[in-house]
Gaussian input, Z-matrix of N, CA and C with variables (Angstrom, degrees):
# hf/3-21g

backbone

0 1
 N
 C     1     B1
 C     2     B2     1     A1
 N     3     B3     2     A2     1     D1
 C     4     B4     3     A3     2     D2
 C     5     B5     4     A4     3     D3
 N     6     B6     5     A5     4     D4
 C     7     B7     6     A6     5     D5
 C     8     B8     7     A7     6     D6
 N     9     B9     8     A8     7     D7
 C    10    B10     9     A9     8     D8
 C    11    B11    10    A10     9     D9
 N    12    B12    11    A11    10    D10
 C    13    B13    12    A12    11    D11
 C    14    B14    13    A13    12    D12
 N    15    B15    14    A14    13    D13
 C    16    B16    15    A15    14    D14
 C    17    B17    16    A16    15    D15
 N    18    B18    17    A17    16    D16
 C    19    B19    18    A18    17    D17
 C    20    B20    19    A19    18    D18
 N    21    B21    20    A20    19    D19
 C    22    B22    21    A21    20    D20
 C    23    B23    22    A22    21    D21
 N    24    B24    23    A23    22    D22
 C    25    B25    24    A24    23    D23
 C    26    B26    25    A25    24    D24
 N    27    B27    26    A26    25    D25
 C    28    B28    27    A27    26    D26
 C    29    B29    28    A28    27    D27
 N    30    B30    29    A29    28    D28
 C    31    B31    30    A30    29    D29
 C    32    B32    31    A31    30    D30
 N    33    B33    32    A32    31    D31
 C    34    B34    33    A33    32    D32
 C    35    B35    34    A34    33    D33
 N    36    B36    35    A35    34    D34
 C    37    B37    36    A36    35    D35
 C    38    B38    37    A37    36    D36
 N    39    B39    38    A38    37    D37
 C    40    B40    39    A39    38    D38
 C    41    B41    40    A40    39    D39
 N    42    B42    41    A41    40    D40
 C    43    B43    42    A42    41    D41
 C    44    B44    43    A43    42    D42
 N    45    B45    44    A44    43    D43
 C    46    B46    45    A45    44    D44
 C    47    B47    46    A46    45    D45
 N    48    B48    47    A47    46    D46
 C    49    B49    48    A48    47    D47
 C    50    B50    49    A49    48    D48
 N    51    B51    50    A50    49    D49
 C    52    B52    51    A51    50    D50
 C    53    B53    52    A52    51    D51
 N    54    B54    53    A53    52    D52
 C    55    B55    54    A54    53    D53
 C    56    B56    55    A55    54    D54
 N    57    B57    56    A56    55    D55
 C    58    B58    57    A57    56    D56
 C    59    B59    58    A58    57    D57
 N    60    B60    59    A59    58    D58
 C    61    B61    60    A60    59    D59
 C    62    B62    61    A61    60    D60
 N    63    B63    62    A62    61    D61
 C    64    B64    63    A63    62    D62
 C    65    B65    64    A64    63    D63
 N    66    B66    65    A65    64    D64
 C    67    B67    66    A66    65    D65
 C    68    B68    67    A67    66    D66
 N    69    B69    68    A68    67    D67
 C    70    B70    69    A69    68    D68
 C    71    B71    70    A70    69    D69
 N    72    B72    71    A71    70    D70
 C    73    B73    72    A72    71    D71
 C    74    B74    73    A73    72    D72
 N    75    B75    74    A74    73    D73
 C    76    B76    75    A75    74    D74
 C    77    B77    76    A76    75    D75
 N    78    B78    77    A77    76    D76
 C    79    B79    78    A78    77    D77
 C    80    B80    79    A79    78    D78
 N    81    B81    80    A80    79    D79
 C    82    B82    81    A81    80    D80
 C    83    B83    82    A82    81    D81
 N    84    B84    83    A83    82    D82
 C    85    B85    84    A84    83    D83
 C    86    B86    85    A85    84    D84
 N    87    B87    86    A86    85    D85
 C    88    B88    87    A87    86    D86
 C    89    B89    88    A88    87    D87
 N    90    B90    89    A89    88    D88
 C    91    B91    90    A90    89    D89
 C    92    B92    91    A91    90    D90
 N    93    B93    92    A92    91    D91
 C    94    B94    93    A93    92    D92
 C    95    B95    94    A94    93    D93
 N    96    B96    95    A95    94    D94
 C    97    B97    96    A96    95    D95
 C    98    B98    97    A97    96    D96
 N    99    B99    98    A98    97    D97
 C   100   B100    99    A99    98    D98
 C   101   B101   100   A100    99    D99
 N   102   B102   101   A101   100   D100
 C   103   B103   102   A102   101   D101
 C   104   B104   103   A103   102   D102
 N   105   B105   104   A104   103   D103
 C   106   B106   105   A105   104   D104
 C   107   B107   106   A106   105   D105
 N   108   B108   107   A107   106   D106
 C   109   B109   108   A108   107   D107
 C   110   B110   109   A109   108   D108
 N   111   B111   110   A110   109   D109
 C   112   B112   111   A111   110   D110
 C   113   B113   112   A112   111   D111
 N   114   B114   113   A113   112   D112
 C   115   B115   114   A114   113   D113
 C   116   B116   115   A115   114   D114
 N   117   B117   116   A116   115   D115
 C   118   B118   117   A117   116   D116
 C   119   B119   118   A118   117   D117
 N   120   B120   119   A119   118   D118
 C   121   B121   120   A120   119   D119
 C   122   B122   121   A121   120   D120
 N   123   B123   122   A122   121   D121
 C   124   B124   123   A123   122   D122
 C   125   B125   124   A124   123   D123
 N   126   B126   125   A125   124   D124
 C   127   B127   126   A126   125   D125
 C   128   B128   127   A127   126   D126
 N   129   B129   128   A128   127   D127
 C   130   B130   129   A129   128   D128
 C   131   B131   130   A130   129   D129
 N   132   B132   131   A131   130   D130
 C   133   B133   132   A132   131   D131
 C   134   B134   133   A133   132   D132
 N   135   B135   134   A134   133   D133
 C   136   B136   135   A135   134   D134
 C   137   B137   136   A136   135   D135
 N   138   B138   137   A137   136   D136
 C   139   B139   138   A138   137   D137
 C   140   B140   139   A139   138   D138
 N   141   B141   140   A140   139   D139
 C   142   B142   141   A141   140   D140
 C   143   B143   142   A142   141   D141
 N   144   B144   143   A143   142   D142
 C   145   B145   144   A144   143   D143
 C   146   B146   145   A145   144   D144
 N   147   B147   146   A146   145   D145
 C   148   B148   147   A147   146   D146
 C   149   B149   148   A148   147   D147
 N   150   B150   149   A149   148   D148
 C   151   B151   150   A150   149   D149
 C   152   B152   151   A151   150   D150
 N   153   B153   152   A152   151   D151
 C   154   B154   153   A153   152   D152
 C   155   B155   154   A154   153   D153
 N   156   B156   155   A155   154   D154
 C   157   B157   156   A156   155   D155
 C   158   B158   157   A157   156   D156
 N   159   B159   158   A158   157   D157
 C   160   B160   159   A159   158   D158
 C   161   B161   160   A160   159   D159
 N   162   B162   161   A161   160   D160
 C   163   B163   162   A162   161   D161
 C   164   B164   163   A163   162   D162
 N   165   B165   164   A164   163   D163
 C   166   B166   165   A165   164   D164
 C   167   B167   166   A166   165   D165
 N   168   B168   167   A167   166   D166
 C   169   B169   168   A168   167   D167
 C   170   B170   169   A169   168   D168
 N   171   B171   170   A170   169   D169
 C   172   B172   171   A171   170   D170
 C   173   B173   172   A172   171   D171
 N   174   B174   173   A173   172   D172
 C   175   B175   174   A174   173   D173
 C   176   B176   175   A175   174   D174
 N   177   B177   176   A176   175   D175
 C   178   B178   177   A177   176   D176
 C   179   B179   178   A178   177   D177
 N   180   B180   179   A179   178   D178
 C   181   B181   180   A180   179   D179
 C   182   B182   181   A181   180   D180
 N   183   B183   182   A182   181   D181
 C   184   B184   183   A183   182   D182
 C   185   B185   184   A184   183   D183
 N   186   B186   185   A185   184   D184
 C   187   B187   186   A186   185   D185
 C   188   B188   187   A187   186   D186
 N   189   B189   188   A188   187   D187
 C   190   B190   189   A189   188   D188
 C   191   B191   190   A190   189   D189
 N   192   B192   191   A191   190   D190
 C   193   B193   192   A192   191   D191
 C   194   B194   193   A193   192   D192
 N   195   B195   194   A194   193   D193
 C   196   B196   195   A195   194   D194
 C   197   B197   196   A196   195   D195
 N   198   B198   197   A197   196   D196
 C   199   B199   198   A198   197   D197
 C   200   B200   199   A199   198   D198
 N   201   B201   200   A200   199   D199
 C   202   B202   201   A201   200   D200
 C   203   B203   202   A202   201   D201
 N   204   B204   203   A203   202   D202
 C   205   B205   204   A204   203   D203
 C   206   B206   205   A205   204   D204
 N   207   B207   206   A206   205   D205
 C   208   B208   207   A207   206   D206
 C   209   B209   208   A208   207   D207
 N   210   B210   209   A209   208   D208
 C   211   B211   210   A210   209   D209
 C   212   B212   211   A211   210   D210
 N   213   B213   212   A212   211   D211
 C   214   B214   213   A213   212   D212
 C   215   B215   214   A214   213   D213
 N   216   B216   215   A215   214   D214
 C   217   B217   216   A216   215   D215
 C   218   B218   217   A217   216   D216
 N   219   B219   218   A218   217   D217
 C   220   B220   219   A219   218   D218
 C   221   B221   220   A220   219   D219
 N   222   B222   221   A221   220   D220
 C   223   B223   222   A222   221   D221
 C   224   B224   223   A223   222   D222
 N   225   B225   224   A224   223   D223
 C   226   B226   225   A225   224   D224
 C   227   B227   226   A226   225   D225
 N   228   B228   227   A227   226   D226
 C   229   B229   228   A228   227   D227
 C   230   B230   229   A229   228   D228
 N   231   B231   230   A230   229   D229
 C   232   B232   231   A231   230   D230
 C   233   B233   232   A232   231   D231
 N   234   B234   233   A233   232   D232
 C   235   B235   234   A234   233   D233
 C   236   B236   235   A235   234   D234
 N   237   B237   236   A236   235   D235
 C   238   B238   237   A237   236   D236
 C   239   B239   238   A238   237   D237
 N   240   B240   239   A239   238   D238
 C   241   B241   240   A240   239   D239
 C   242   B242   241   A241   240   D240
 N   243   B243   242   A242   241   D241
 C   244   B244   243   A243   242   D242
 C   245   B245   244   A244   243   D243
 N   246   B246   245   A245   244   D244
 C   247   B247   246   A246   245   D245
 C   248   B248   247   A247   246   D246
 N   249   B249   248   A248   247   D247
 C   250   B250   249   A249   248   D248
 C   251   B251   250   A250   249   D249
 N   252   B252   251   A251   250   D250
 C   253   B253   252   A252   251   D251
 C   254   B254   253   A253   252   D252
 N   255   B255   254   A254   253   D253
 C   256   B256   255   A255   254   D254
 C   257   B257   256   A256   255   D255
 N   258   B258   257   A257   256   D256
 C   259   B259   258   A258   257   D257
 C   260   B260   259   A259   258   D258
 N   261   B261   260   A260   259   D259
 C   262   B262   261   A261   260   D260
 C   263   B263   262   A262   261   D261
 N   264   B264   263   A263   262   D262
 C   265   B265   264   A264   263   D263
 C   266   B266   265   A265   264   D264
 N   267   B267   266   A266   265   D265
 C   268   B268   267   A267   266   D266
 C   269   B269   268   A268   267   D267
 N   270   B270   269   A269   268   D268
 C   271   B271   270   A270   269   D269
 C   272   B272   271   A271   270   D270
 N   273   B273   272   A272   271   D271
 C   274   B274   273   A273   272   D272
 C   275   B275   274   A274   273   D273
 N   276   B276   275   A275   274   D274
 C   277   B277   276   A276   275   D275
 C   278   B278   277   A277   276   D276
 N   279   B279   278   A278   277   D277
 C   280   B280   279   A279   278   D278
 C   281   B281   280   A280   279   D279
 N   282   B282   281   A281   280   D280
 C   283   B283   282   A282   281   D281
 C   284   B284   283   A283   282   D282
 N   285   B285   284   A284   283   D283
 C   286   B286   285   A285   284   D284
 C   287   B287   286   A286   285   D285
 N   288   B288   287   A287   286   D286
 C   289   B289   288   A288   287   D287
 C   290   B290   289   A289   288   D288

   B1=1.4423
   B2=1.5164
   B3=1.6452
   B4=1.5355
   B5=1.5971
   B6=1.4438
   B7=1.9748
   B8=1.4308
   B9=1.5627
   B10=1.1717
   B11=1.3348
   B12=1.8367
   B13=1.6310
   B14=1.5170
   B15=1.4499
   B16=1.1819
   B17=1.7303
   B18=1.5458
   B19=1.5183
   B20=1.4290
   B21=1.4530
   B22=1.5666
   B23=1.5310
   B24=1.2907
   B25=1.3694
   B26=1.0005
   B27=1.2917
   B28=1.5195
   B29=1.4478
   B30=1.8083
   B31=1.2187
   B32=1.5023
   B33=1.7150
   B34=1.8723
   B35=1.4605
   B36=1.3536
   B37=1.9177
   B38=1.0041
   B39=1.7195
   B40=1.4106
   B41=1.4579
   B42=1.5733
   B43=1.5810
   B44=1.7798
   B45=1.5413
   B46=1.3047
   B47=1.6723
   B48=1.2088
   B49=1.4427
   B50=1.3782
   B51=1.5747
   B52=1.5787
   B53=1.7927
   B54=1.5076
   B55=1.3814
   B56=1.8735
   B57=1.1335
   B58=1.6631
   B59=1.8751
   B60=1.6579
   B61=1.2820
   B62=2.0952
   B63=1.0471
   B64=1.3941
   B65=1.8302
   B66=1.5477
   B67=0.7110
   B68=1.8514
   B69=0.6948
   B70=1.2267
   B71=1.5239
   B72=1.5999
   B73=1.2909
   B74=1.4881
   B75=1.2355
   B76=1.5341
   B77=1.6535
   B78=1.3473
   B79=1.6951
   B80=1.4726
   B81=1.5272
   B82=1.5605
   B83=2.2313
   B84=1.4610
   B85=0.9574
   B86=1.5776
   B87=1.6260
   B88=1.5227
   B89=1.4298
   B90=1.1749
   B91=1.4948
   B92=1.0311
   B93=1.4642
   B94=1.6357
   B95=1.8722
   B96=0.4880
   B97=1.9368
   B98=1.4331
   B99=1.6457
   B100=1.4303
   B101=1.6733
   B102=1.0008
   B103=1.6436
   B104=1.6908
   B105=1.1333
   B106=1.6473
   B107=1.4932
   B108=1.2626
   B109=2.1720
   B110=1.6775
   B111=1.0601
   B112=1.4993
   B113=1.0790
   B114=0.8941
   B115=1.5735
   B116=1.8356
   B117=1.1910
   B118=1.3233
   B119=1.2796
   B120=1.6988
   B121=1.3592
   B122=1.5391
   B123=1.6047
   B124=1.6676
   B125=1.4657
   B126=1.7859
   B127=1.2503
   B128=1.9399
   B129=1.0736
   B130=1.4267
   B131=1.8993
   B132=1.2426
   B133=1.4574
   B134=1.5588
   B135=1.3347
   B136=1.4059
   B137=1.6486
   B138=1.2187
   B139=1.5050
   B140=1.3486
   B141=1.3629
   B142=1.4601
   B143=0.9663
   B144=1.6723
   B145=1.6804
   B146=1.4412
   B147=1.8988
   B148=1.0699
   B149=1.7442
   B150=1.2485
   B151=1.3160
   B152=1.2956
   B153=1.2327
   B154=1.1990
   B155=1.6751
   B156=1.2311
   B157=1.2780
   B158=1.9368
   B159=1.5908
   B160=1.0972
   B161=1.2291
   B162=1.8113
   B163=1.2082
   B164=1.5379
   B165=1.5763
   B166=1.4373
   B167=1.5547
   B168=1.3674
   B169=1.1677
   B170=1.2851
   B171=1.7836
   B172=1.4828
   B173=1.4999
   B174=1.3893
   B175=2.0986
   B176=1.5478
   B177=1.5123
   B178=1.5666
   B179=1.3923
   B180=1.4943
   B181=1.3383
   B182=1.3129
   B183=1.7967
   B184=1.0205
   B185=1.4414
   B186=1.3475
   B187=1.5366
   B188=1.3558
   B189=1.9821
   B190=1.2934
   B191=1.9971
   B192=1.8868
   B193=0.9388
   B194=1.5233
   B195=1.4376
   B196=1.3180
   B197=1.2835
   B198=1.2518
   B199=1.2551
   B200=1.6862
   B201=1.1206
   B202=1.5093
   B203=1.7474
   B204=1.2492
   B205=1.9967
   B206=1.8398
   B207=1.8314
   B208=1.4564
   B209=1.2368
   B210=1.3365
   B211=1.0281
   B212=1.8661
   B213=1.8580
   B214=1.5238
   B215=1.5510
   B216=1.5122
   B217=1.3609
   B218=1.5895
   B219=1.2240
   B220=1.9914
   B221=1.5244
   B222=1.1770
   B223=1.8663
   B224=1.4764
   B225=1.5212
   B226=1.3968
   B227=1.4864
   B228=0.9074
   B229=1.9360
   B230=1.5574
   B231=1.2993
   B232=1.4138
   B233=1.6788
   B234=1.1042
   B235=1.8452
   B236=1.4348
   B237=1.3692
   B238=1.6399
   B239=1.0591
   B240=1.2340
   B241=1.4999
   B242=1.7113
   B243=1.4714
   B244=1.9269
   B245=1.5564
   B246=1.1792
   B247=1.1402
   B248=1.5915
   B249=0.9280
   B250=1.5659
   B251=1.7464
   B252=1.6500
   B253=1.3520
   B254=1.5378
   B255=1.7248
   B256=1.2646
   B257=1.9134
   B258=1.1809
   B259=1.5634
   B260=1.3758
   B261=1.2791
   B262=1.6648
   B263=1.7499
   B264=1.1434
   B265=1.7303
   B266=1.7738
   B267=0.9902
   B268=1.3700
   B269=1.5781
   B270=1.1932
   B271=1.7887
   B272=1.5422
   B273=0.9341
   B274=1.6580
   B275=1.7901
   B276=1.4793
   B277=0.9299
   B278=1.8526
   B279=1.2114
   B280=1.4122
   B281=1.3763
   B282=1.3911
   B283=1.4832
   B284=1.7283
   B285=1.6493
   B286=1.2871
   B287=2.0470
   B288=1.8340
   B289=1.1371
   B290=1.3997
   A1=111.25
   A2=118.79
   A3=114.56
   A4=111.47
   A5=104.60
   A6=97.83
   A7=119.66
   A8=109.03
   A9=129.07
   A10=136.16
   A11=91.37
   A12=106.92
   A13=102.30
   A14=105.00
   A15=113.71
   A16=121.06
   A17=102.62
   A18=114.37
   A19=119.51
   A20=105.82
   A21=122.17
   A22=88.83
   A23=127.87
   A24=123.74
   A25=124.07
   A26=129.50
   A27=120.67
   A28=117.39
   A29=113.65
   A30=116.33
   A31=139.10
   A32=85.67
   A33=121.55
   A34=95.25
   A35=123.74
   A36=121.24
   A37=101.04
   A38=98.01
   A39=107.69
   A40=111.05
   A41=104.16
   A42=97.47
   A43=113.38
   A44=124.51
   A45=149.73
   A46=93.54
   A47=101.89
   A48=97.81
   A49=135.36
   A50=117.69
   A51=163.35
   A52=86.46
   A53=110.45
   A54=128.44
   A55=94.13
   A56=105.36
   A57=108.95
   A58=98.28
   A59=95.50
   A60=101.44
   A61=125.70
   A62=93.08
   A63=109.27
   A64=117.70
   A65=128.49
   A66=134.32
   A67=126.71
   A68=121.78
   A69=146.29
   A70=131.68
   A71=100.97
   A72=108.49
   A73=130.55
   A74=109.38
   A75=124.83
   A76=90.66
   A77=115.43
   A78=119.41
   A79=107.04
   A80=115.29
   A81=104.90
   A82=88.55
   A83=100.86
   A84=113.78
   A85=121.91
   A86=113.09
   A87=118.25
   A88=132.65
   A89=105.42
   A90=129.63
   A91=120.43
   A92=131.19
   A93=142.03
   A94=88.10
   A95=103.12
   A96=105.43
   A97=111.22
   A98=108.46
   A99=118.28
   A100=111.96
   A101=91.89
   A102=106.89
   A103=106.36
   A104=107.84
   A105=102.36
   A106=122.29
   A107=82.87
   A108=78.43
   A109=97.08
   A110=137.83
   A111=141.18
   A112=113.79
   A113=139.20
   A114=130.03
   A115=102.92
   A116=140.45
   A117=123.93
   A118=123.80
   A119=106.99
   A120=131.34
   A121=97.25
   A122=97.74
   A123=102.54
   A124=117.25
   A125=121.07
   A126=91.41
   A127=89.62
   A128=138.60
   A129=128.23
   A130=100.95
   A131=109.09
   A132=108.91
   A133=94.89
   A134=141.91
   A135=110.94
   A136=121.31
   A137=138.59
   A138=120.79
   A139=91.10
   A140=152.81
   A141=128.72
   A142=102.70
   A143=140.38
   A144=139.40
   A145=100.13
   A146=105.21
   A147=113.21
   A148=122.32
   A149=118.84
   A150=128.72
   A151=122.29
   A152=125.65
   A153=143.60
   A154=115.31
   A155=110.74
   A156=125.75
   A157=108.23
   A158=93.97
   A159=96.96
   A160=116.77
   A161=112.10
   A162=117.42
   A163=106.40
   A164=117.84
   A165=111.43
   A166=140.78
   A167=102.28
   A168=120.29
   A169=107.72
   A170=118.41
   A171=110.10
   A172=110.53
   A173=88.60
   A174=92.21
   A175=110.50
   A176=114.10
   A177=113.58
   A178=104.91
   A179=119.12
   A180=114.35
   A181=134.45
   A182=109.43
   A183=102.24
   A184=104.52
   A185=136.66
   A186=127.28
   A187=112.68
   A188=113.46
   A189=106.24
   A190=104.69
   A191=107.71
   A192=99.23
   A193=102.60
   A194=117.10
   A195=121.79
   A196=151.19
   A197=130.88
   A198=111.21
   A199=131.91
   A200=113.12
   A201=127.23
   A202=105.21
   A203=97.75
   A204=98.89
   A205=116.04
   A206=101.54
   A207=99.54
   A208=130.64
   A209=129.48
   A210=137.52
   A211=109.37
   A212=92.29
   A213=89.04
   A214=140.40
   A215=112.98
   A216=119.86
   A217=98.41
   A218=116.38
   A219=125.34
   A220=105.32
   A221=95.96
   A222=111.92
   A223=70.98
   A224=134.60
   A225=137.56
   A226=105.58
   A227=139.43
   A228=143.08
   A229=92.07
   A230=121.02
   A231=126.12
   A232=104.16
   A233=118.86
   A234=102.85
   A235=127.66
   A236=113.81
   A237=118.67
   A238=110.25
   A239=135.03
   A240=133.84
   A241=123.36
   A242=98.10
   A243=95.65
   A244=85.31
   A245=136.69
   A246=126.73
   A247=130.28
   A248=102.37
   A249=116.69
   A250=112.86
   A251=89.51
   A252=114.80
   A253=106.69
   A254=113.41
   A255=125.54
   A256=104.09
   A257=104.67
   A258=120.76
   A259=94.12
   A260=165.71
   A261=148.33
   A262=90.77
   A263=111.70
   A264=103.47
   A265=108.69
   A266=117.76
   A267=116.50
   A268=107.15
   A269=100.94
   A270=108.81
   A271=100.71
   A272=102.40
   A273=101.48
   A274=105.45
   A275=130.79
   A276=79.09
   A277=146.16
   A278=95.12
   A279=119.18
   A280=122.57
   A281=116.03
   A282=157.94
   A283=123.25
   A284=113.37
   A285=97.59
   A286=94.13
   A287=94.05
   A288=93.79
   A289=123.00
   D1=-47.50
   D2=173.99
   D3=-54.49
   D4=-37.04
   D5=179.34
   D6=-42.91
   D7=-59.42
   D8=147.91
   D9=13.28
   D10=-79.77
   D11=-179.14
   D12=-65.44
   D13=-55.05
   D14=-166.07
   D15=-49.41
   D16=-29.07
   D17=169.72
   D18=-69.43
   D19=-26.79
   D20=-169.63
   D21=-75.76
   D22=-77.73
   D23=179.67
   D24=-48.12
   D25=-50.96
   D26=-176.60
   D27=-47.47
   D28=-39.59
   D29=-172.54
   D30=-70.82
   D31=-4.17
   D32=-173.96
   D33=-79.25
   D34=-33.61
   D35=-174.16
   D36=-85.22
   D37=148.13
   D38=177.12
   D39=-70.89
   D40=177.53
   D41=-178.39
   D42=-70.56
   D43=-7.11
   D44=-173.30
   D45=-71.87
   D46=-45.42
   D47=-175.57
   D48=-104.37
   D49=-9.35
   D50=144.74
   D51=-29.43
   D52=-70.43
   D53=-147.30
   D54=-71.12
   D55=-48.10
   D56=-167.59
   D57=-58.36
   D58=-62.90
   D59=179.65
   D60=-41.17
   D61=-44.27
   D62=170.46
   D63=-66.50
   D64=-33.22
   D65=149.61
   D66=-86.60
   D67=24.21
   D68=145.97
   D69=-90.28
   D70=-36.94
   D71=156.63
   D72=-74.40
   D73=-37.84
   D74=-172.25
   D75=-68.24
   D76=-60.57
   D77=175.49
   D78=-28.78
   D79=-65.10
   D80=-138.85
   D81=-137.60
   D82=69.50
   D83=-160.44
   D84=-62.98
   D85=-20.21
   D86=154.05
   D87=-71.97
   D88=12.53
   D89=167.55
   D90=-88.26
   D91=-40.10
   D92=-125.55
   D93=-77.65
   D94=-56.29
   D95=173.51
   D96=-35.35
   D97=-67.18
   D98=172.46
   D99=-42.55
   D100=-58.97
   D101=-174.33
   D102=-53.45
   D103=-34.91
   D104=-179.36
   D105=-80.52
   D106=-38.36
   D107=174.94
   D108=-91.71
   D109=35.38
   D110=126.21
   D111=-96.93
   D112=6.00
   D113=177.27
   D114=-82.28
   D115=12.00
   D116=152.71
   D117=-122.21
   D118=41.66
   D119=-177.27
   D120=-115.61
   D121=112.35
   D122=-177.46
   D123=-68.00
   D124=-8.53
   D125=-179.43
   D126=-98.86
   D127=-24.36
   D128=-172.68
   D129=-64.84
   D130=-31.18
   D131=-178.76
   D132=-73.29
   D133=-53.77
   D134=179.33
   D135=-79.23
   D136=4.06
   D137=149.78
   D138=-68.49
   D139=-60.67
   D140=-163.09
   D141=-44.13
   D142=-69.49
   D143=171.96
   D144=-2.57
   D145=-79.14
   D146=-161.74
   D147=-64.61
   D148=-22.45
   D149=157.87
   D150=-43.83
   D151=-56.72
   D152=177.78
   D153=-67.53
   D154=-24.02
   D155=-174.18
   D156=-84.80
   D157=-38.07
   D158=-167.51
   D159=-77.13
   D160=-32.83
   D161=-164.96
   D162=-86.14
   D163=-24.76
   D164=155.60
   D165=-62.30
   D166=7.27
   D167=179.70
   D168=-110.79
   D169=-28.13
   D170=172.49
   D171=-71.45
   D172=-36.87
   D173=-164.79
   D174=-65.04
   D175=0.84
   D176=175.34
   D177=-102.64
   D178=-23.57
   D179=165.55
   D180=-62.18
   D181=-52.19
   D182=-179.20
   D183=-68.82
   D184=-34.44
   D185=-168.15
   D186=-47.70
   D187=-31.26
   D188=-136.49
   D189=-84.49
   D190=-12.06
   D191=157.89
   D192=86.21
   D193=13.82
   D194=153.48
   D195=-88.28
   D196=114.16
   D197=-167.39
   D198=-62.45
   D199=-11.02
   D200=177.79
   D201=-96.27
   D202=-11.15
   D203=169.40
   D204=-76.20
   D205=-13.53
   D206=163.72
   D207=-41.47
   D208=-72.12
   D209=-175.79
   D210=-38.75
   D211=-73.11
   D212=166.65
   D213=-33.02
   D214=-29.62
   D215=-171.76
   D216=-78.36
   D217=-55.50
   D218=160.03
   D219=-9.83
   D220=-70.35
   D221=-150.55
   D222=-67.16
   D223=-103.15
   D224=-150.78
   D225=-43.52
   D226=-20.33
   D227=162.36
   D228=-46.89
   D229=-65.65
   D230=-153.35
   D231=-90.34
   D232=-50.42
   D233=153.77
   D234=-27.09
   D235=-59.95
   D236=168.66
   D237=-63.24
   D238=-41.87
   D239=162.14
   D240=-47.13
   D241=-16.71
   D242=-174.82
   D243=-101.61
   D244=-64.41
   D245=164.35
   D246=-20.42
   D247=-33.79
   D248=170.27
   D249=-55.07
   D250=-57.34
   D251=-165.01
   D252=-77.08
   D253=-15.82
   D254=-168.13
   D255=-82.59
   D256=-63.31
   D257=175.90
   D258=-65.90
   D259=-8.46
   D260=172.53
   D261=-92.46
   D262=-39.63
   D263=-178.96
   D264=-69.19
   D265=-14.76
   D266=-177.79
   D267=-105.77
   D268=9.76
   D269=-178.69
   D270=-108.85
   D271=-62.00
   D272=178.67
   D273=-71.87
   D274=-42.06
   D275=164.82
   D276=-95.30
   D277=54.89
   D278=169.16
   D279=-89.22
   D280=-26.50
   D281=-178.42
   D282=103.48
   D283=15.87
   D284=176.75
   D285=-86.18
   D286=159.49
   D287=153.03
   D288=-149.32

């Protein structure tokens, strides 16, 4: 029955947010449970948005092989990093820890 829910919800996010969520898991892999029965919490479903958003914005940086994309790659390092810190605060306080 939990597969279920969990299929029911998952299938409500866009693939924008499918992708964050999923890399969020792969990231912070003693979560991935936590992370799933939050997934029909509209604000943890948009840091996934924004997860996904962010890290597609790093992975064009670092590819692009610029030296003035340093800085940029910093700042977006530490965005995914608050996000990080954003979805674990909404996990625990759910009560996992």
């Amino acid at each position: 029955m939990r597969a279920s829910i969990a299929l029911f919800v998952f299938t409500t996010m866009t693939p924008i947010q499918r992708y964050g969520l999923k890399r969020l898991m792969l990231r912070l892999p003693s979560w991935r449970a936590a992370f799933e029965q939050n997934s029909d919490d509209p604000v943890f479903v948009d840091i996934c948005e924004a997860y996904e958003l962010v890290w597609s914005v790093l992975d064009f940086l670092i590819t692009s092989g610029r030296p003035e994309a340093t800085d940029r790659i910093e700042e977006y390092r530490e965005l995914a990093a608050s996000l990080e810190s954003d979805a674990l605060m909404i996990a625990k306080d759910c009560g996992w820890s």
